[in-house]
PDB file of N, CA, C and O in Angstrom:
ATOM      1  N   UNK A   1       0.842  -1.205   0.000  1.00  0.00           N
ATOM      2  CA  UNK A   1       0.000   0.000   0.000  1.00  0.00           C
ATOM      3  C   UNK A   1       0.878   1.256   0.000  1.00  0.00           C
ATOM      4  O   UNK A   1       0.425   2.390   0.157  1.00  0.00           O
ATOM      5  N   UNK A   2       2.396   0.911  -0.222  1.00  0.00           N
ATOM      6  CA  UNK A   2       2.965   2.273  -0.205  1.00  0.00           C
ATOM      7  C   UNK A   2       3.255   2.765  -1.415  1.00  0.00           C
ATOM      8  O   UNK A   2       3.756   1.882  -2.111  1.00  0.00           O
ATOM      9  N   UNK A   3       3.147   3.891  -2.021  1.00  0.00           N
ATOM     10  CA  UNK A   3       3.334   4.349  -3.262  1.00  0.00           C
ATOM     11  C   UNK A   3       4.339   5.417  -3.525  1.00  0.00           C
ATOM     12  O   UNK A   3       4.564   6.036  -2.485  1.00  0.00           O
ATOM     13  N   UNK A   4       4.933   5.796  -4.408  1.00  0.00           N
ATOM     14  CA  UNK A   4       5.680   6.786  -4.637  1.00  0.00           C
ATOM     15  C   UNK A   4       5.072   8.104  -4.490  1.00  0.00           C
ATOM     16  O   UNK A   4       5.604   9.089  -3.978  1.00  0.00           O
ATOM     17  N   UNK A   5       4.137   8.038  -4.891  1.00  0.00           N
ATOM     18  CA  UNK A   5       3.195   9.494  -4.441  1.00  0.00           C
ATOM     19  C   UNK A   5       2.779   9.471  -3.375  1.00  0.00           C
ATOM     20  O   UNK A   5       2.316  10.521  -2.931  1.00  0.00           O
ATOM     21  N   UNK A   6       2.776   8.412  -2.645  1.00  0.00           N
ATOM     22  CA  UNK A   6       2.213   8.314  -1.200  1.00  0.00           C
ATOM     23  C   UNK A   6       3.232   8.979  -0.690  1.00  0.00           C
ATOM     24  O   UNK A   6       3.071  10.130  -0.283  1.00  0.00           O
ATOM     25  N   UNK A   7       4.371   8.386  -0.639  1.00  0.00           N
ATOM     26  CA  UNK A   7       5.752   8.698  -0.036  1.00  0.00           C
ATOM     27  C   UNK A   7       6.350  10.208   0.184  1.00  0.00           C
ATOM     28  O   UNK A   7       6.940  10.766   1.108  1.00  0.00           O
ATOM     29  N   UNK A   8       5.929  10.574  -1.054  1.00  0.00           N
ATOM     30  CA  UNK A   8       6.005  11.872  -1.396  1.00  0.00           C
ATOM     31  C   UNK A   8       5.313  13.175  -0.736  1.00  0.00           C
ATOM     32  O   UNK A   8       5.855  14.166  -0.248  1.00  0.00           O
ATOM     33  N   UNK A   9       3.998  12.872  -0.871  1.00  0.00           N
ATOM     34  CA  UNK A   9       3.074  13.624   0.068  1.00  0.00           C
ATOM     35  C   UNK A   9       2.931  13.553   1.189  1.00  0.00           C
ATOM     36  O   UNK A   9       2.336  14.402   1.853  1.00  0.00           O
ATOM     37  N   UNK A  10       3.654  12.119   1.811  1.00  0.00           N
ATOM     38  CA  UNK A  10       3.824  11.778   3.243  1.00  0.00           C
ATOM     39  C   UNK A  10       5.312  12.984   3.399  1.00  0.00           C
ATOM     40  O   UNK A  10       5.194  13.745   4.359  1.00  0.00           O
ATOM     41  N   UNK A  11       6.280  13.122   2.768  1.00  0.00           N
ATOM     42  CA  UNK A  11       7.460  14.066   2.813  1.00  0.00           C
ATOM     43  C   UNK A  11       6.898  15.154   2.727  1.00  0.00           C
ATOM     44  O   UNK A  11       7.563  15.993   3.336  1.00  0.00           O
ATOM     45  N   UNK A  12       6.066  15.547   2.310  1.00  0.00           N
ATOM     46  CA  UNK A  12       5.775  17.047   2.112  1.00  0.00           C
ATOM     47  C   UNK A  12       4.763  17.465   3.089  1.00  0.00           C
ATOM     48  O   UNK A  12       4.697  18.657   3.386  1.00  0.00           O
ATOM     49  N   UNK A  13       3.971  16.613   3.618  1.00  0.00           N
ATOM     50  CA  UNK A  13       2.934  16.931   4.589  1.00  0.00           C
ATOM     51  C   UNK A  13       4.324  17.104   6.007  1.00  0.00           C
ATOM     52  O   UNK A  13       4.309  18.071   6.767  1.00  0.00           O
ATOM     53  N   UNK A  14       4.902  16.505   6.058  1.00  0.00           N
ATOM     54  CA  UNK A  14       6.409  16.116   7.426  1.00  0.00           C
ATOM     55  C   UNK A  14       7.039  17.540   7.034  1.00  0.00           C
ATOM     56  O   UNK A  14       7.472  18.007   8.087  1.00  0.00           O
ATOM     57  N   UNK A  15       7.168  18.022   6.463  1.00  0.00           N
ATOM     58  CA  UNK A  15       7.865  19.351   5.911  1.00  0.00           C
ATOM     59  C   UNK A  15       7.199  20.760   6.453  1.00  0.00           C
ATOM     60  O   UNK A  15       7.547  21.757   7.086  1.00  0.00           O
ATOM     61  N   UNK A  16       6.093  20.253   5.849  1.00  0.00           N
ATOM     62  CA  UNK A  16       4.991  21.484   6.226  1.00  0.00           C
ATOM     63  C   UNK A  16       4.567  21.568   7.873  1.00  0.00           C
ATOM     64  O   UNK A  16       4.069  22.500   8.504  1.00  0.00           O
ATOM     65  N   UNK A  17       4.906  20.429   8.233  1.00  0.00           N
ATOM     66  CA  UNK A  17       4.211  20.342   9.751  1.00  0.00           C
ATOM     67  C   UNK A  17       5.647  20.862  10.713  1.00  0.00           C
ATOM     68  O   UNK A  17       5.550  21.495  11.765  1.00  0.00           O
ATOM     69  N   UNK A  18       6.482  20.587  10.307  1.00  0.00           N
ATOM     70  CA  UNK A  18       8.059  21.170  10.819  1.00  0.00           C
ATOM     71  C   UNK A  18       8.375  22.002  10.738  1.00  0.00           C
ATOM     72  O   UNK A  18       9.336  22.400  11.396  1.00  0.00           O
ATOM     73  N   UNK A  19       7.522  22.964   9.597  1.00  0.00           N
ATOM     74  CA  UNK A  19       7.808  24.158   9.441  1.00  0.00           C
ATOM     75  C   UNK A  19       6.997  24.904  10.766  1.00  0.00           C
ATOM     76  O   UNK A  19       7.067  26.123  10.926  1.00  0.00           O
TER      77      UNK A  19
END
């Protein structure tokens, strides 16, 4: 169930929340 776009938006949502 893990996807490259999953992965991705999982990195960018972790980014945004750290910010």
């Amino acid at each position: 169930m893990v996807d490259l776009v999953d992965d991705t938006t999982s990195v960018t949502i972790t980014s945004t929340k750290k910010k």
